[in-house]
N, CA, C and O atoms as a GROMACS GRO file, in nm:
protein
  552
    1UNK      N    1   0.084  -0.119   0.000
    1UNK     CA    2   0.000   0.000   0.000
    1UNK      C    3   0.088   0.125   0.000
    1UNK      O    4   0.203   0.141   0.039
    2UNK      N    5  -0.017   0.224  -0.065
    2UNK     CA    6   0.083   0.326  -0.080
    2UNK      C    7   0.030   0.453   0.026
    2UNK      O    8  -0.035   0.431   0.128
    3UNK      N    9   0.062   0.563  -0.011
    3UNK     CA   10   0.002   0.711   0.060
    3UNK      C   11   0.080   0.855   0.013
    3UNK      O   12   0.196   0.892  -0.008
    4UNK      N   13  -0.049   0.909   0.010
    4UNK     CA   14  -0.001   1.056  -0.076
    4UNK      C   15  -0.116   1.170   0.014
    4UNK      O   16  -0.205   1.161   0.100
    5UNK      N   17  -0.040   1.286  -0.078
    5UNK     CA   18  -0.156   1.431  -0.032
    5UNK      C   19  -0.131   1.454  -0.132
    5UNK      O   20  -0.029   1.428  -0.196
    6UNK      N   21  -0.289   1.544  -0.179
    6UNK     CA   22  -0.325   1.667  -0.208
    6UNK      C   23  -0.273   1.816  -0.167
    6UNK      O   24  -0.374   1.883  -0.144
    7UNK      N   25  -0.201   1.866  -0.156
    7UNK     CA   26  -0.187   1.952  -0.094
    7UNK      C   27  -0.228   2.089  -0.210
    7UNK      O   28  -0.187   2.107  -0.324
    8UNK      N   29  -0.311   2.160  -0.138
    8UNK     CA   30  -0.388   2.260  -0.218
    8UNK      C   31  -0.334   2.392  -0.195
    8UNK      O   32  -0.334   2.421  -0.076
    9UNK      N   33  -0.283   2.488  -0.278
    9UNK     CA   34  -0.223   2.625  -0.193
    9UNK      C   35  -0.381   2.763  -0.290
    9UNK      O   36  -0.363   2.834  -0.389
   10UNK      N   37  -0.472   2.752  -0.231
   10UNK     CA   38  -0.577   2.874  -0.214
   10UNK      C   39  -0.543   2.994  -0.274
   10UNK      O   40  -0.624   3.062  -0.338
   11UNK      N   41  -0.373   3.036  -0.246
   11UNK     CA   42  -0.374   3.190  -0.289
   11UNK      C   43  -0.305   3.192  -0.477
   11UNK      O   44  -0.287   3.287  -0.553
   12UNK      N   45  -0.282   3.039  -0.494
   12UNK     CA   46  -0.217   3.000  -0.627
   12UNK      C   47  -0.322   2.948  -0.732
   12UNK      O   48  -0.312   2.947  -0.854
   13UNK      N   49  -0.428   2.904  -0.648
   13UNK     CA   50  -0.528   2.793  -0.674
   13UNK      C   51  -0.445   2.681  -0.772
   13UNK      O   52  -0.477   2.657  -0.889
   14UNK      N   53  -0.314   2.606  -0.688
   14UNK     CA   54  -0.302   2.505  -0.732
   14UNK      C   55  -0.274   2.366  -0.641
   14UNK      O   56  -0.326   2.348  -0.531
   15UNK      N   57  -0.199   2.289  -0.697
   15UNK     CA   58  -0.188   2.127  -0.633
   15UNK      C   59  -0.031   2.145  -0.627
   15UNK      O   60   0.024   2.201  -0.722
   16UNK      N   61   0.069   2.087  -0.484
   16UNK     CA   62   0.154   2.064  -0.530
   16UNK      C   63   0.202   1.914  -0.596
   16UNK      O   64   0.154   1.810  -0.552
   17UNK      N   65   0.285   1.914  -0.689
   17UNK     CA   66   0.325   1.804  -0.775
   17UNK      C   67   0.501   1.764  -0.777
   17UNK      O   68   0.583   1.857  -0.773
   18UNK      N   69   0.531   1.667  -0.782
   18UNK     CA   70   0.647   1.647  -0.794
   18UNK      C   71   0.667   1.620  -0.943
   18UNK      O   72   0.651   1.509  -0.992
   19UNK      N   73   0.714   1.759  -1.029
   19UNK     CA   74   0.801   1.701  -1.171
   19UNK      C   75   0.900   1.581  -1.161
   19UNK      O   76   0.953   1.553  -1.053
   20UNK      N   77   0.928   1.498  -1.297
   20UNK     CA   78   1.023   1.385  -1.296
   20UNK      C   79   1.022   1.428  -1.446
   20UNK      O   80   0.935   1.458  -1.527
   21UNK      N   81   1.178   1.414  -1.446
   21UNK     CA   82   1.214   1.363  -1.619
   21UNK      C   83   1.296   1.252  -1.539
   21UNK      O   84   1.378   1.271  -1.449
   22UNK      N   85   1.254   1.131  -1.594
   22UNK     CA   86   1.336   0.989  -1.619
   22UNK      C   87   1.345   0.960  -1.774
   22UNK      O   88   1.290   1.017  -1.869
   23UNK      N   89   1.440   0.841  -1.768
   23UNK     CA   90   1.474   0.814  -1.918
   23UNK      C   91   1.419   0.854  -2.031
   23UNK      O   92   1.355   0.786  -2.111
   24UNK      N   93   1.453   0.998  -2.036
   24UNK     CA   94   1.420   1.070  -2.124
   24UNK      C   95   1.257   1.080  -2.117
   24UNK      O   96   1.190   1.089  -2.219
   25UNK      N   97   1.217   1.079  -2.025
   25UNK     CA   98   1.060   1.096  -2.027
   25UNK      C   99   0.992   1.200  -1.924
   25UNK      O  100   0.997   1.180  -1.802
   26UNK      N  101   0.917   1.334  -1.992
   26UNK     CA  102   0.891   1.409  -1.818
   26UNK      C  103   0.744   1.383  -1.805
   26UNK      O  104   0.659   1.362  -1.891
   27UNK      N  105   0.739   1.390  -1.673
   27UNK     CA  106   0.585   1.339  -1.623
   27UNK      C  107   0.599   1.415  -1.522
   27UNK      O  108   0.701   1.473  -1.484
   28UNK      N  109   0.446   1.414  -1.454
   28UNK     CA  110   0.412   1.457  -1.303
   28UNK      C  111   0.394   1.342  -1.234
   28UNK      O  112   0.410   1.230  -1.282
   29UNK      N  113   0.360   1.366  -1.114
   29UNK     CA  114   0.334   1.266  -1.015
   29UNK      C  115   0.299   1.373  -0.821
   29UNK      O  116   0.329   1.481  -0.771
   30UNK      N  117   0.233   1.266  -0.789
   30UNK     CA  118   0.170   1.325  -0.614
   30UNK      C  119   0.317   1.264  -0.544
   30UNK      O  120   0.399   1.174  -0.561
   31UNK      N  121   0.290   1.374  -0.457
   31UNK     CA  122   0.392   1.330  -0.366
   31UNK      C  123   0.328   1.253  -0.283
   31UNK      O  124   0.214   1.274  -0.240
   32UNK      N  125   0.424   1.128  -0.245
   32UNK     CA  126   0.373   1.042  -0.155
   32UNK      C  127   0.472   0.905  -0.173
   32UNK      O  128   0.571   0.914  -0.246
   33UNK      N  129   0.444   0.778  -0.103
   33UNK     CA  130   0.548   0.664  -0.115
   33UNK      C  131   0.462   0.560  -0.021
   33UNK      O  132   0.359   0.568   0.045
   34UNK      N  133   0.578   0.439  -0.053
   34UNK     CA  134   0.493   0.329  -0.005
   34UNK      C  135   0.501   0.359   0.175
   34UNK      O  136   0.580   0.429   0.239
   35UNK      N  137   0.376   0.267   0.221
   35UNK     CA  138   0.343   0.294   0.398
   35UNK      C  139   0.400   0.140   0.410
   35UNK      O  140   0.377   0.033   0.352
   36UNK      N  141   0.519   0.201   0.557
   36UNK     CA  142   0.568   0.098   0.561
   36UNK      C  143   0.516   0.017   0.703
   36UNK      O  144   0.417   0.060   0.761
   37UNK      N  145   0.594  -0.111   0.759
   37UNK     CA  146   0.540  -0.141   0.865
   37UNK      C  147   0.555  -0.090   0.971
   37UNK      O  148   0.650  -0.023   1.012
   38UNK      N  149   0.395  -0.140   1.054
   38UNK     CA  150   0.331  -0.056   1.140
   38UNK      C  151   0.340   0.078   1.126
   38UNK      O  152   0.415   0.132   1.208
   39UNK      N  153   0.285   0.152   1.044
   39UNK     CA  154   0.291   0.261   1.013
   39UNK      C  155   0.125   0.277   0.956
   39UNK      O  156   0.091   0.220   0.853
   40UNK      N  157   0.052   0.340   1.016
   40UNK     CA  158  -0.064   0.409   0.913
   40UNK      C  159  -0.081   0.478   0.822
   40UNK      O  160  -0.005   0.574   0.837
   41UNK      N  161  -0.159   0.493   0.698
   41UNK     CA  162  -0.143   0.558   0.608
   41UNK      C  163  -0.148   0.650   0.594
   41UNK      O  164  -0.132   0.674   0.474
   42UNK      N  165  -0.165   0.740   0.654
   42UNK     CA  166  -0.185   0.877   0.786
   42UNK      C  167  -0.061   0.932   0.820
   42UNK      O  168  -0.038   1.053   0.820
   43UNK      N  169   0.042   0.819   0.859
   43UNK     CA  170   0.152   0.865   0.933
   43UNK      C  171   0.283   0.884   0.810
   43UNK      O  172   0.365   0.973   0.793
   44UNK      N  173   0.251   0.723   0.717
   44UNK     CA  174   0.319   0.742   0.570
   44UNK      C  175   0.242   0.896   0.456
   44UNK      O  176   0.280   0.930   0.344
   45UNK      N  177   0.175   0.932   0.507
   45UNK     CA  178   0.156   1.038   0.412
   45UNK      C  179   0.272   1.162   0.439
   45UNK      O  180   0.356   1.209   0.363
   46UNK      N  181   0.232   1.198   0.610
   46UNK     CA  182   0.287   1.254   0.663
   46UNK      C  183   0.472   1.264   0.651
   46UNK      O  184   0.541   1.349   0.596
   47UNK      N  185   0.498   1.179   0.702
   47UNK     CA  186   0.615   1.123   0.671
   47UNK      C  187   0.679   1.130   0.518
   47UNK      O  188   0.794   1.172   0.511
   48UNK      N  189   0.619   1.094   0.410
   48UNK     CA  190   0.649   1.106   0.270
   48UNK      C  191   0.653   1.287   0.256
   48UNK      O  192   0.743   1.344   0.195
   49UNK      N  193   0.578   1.334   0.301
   49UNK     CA  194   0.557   1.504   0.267
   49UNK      C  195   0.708   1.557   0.304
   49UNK      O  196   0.787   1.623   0.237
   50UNK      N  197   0.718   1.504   0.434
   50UNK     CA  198   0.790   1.573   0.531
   50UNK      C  199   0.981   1.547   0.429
   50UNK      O  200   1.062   1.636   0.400
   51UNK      N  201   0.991   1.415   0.404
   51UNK     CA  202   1.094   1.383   0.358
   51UNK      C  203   1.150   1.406   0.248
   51UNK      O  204   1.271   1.423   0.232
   52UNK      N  205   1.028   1.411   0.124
   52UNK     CA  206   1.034   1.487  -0.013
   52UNK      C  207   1.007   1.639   0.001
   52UNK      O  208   1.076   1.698  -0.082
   53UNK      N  209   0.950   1.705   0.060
   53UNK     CA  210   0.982   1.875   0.023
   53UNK      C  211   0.971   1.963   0.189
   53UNK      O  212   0.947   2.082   0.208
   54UNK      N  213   0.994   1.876   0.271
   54UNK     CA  214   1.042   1.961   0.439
   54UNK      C  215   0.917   2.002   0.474
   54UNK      O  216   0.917   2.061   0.583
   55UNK      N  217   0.747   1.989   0.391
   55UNK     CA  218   0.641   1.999   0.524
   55UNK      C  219   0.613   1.942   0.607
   55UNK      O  220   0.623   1.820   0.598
   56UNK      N  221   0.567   1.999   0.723
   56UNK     CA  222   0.524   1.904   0.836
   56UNK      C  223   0.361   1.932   0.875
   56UNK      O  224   0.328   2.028   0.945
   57UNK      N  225   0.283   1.854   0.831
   57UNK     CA  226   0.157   1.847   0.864
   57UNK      C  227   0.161   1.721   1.006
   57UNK      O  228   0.240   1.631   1.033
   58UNK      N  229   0.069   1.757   1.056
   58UNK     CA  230  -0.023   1.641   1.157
   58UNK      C  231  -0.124   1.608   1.141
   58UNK      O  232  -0.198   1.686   1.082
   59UNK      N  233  -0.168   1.496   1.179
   59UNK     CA  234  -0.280   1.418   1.156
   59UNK      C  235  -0.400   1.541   1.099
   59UNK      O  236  -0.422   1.592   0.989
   60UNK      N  237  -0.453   1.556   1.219
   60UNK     CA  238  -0.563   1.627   1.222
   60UNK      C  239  -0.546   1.748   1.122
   60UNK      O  240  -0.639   1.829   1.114
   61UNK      N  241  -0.425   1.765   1.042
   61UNK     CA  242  -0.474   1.893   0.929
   61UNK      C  243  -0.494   1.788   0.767
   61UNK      O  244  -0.519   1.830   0.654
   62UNK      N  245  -0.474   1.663   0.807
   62UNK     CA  246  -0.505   1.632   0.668
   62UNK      C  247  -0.659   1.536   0.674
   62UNK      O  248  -0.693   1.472   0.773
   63UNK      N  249  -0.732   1.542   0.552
   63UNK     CA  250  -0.824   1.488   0.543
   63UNK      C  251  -0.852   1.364   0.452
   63UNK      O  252  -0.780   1.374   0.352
   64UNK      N  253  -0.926   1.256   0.449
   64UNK     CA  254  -0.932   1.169   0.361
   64UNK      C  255  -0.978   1.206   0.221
   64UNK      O  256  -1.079   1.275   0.222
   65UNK      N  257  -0.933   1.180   0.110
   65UNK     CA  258  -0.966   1.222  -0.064
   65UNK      C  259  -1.024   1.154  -0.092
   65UNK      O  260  -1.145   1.174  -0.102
   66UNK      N  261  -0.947   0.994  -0.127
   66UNK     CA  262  -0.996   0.918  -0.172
   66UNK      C  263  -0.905   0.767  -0.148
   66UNK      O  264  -0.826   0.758  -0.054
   67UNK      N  265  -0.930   0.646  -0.250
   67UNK     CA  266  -0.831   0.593  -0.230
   67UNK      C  267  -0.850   0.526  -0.417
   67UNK      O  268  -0.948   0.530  -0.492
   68UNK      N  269  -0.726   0.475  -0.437
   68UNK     CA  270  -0.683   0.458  -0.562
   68UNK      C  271  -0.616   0.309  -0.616
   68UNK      O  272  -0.505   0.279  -0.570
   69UNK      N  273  -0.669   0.232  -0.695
   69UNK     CA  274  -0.630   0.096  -0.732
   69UNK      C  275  -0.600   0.115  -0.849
   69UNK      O  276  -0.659   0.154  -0.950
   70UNK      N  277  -0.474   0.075  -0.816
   70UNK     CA  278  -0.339  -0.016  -0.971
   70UNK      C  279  -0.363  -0.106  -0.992
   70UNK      O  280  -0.455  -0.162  -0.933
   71UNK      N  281  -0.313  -0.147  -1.059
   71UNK     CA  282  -0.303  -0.316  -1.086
   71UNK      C  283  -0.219  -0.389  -0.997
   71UNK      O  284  -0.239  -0.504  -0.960
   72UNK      N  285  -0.100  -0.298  -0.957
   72UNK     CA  286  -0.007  -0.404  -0.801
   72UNK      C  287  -0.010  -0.335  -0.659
   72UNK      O  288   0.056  -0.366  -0.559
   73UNK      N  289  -0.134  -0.199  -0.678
   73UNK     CA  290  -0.139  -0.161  -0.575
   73UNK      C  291  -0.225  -0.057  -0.481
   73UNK      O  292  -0.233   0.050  -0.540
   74UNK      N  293  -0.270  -0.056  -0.396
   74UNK     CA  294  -0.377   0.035  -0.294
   74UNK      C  295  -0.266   0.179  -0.275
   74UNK      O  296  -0.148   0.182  -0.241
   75UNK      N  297  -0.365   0.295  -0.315
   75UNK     CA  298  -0.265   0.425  -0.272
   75UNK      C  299  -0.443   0.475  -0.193
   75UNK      O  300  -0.560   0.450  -0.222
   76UNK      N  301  -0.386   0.540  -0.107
   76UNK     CA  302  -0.484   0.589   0.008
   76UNK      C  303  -0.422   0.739  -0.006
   76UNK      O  304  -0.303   0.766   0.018
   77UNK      N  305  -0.516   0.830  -0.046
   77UNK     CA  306  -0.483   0.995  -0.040
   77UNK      C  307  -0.600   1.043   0.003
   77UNK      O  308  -0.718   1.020  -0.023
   78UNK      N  309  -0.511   1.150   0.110
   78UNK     CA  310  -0.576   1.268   0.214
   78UNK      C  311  -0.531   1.388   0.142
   78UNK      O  312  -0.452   1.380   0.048
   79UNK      N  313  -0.588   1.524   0.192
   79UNK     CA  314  -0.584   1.601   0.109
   79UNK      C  315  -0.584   1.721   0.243
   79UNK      O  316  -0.627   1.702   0.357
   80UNK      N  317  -0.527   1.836   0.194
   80UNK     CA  318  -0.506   1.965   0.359
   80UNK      C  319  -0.472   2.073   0.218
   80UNK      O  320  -0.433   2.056   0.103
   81UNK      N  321  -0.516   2.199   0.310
   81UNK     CA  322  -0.489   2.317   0.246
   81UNK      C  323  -0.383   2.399   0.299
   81UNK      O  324  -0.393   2.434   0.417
   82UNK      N  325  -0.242   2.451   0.207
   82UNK     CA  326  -0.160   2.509   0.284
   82UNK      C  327  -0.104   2.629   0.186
   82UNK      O  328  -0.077   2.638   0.066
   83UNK      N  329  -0.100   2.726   0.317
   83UNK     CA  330  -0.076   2.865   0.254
   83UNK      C  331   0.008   2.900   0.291
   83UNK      O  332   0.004   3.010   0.346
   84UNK      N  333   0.160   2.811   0.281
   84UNK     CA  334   0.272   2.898   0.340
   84UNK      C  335   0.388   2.891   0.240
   84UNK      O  336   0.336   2.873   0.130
   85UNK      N  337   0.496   2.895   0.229
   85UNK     CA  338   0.565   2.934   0.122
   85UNK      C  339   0.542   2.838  -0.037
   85UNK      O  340   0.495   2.724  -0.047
   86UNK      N  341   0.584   2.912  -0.129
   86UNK     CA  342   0.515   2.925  -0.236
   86UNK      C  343   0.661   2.788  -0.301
   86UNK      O  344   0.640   2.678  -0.353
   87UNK      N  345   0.794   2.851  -0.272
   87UNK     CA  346   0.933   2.778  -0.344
   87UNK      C  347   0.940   2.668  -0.260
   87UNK      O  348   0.956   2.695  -0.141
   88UNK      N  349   0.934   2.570  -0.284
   88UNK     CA  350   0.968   2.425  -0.229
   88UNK      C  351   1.077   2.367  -0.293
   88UNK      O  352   1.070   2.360  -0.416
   89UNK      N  353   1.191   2.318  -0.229
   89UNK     CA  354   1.246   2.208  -0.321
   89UNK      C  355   1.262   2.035  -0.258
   89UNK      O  356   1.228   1.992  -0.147
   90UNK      N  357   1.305   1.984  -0.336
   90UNK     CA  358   1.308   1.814  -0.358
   90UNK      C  359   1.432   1.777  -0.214
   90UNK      O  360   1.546   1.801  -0.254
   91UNK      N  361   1.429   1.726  -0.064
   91UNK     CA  362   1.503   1.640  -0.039
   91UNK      C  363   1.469   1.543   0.000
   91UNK      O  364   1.365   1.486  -0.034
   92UNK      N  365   1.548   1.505   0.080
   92UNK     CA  366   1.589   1.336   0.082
   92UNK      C  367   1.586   1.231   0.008
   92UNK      O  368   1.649   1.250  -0.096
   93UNK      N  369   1.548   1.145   0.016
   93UNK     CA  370   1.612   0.995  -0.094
   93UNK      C  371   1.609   1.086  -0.278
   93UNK      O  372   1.699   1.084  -0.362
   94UNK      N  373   1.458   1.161  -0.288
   94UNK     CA  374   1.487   1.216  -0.429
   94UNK      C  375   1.582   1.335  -0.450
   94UNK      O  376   1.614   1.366  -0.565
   95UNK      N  377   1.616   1.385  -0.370
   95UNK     CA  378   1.745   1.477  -0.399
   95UNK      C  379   1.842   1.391  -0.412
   95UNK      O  380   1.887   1.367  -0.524
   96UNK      N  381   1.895   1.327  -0.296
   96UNK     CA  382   2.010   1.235  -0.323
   96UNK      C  383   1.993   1.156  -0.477
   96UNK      O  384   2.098   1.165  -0.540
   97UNK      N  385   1.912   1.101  -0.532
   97UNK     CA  386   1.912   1.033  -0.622
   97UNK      C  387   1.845   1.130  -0.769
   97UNK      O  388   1.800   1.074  -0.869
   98UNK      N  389   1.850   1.257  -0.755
   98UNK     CA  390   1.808   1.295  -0.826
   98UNK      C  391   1.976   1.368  -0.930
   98UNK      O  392   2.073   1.418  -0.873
   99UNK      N  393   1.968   1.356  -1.044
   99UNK     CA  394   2.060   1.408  -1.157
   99UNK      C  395   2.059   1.484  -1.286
   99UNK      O  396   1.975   1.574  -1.293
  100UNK      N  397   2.118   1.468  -1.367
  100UNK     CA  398   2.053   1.516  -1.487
  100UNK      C  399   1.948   1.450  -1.574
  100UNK      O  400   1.864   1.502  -1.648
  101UNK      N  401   1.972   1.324  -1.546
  101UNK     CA  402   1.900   1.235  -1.636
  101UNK      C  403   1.784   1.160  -1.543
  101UNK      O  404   1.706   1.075  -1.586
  102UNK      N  405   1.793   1.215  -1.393
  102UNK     CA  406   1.694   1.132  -1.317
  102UNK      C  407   1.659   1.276  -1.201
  102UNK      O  408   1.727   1.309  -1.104
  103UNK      N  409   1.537   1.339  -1.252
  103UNK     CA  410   1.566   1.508  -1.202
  103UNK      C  411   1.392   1.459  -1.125
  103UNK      O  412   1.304   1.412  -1.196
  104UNK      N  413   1.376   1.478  -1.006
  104UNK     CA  414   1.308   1.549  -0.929
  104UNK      C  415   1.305   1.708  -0.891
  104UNK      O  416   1.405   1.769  -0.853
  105UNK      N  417   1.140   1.779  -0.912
  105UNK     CA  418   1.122   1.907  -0.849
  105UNK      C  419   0.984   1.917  -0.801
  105UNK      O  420   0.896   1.838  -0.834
  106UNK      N  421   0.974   1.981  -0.749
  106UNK     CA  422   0.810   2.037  -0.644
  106UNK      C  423   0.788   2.118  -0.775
  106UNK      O  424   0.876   2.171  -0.844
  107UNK      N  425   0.684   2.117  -0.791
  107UNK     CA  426   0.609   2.217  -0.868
  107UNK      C  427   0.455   2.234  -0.822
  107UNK      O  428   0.370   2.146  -0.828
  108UNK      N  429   0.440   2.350  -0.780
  108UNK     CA  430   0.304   2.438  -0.777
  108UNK      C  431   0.196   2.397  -0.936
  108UNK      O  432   0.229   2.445  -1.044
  109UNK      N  433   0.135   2.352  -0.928
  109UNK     CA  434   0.080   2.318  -1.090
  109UNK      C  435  -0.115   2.395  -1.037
  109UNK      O  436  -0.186   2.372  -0.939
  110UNK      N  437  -0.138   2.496  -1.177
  110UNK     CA  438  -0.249   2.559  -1.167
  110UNK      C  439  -0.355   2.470  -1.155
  110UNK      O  440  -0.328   2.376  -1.230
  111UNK      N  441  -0.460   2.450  -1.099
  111UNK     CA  442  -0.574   2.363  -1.166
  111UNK      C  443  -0.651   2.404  -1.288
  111UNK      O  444  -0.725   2.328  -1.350
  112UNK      N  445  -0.635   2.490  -1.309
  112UNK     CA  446  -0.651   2.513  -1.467
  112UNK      C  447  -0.557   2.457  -1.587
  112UNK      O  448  -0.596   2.421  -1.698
  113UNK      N  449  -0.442   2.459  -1.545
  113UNK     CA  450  -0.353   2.396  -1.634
  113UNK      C  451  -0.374   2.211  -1.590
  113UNK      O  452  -0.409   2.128  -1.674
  114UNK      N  453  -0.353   2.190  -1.493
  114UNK     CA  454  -0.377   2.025  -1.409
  114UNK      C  455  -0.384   1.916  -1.586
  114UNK      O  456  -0.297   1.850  -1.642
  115UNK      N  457  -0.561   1.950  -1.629
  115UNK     CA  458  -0.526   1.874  -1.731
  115UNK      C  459  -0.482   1.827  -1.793
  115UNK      O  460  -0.471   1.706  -1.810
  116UNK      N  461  -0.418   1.970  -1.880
  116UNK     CA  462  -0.326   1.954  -1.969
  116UNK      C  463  -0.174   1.863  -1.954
  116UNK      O  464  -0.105   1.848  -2.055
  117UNK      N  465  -0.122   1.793  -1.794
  117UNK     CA  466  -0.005   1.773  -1.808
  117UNK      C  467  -0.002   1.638  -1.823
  117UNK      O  468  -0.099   1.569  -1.793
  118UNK      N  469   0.133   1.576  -1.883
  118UNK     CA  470   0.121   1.429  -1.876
  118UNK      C  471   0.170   1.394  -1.730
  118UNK      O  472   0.286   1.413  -1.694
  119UNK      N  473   0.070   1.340  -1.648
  119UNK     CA  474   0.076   1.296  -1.474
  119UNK      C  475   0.067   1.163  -1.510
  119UNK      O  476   0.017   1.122  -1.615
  120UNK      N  477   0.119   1.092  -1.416
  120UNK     CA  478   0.137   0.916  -1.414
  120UNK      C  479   0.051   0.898  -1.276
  120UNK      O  480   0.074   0.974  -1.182
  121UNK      N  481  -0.020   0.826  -1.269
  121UNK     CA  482  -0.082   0.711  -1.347
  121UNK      C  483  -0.218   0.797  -1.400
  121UNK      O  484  -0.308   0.843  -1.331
  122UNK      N  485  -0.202   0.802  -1.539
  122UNK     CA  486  -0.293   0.872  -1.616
  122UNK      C  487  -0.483   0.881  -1.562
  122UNK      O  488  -0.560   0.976  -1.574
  123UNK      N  489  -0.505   0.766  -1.512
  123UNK     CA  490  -0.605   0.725  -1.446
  123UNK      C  491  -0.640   0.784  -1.290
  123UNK      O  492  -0.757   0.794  -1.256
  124UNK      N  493  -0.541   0.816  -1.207
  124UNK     CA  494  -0.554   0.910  -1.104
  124UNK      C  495  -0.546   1.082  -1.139
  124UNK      O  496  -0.570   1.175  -1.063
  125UNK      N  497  -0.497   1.084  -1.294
  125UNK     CA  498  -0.494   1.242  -1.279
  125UNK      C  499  -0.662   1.261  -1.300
  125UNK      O  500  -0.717   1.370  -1.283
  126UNK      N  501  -0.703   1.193  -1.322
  126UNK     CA  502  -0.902   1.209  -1.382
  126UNK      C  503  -0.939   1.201  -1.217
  126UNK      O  504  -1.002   1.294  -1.167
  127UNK      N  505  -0.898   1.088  -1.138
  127UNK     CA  506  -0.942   1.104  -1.014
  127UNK      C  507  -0.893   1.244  -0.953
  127UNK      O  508  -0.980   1.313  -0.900
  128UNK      N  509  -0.792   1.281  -0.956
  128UNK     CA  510  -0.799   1.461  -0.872
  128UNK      C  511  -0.856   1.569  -0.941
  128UNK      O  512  -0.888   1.676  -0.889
  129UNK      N  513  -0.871   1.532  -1.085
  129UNK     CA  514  -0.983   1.624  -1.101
  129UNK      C  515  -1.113   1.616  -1.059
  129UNK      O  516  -1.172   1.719  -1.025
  130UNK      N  517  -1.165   1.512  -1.056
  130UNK     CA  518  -1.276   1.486  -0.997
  130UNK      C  519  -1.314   1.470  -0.852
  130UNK      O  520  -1.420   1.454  -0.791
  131UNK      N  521  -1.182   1.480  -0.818
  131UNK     CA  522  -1.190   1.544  -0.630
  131UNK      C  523  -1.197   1.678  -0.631
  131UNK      O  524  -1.303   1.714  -0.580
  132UNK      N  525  -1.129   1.768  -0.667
  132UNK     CA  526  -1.134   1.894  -0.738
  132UNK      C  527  -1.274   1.968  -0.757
  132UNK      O  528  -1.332   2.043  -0.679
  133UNK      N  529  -1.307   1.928  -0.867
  133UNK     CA  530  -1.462   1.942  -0.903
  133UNK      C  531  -1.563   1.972  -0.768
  133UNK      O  532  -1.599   2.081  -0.722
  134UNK      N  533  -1.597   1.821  -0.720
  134UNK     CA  534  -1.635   1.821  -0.615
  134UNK      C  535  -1.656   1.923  -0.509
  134UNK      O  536  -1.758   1.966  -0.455
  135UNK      N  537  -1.470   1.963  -0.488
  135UNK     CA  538  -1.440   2.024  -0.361
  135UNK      C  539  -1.463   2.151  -0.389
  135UNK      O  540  -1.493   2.217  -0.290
  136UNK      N  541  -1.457   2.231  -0.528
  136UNK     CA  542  -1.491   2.350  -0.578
  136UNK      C  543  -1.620   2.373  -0.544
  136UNK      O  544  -1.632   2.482  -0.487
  137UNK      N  545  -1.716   2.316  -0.555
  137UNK     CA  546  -1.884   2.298  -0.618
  137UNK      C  547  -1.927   2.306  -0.502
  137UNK      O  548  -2.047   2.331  -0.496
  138UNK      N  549  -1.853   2.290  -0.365
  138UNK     CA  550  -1.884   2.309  -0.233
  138UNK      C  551  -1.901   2.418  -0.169
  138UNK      O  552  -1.929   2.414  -0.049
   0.00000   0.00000   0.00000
């Protein structure tokens, strides 16, 4: 199983995203990683945020989204709204392992633009729009 956020910034009206160019290929992707043992998916969200771009949320500021089936796997995403700095960058394991040819970055992405990008797994970018939707219409 996996675990991710939404993280929404209000004054940008966007999502943050982790850019990737791998083998010659760029995509988006949610920040988030596999939940490991004894760990809740709650605590691996948390934990994944904290380690890829230095936020620190707690429980109680994130909320349940949704949850999401692969073909090899359960991803469980919560979702929190945060309005504090705008420049994020990439550490731990993806900084260390990040290069020219294997590049992690945070990116702020508009929800107006959202569509348009190629995000992996093509099938969850339709699911955050349609969390999106939802959460707008509210």
């Amino acid at each position: 199983m996996r675990a991710g956020i939404l993280i929404y910034h209000p004054k940008l009206n966007s999502i943050l995203t982790v850019y990737r160019y791998k083998n010659g290929q760029h995509y988006y992707v949610l920040p988030g990683g596999q939940i490991e043992k004894r760990e809740s998916p709650i605590e691996a969200a948390i934990r994944e945020i904290k380690e890829e771009v230095q936020l620190i949320f707690k429980s109680e500021d994130l909320k349940p989204a949704f949850t999401y089936d692969s073909d090899d796997n359960q991803h469980i995403y919560f979702w929190t709204i945060y309005t504090g700095l705008e420049n994020l960058t990439i550490s731990g394991e993806e900084k260390e392992r990040s290069h020219s040819q294997n590049l992690y970055e945070a990116r702020w992405i508009n929800l107006s633009d959202f569509p348009h990008l190629l995000f992996r797994p093509k099938d969850l970018q339709v699911r955050i729009l349609s969390f999106f939707t939802r959460f707008e219409n509210r």
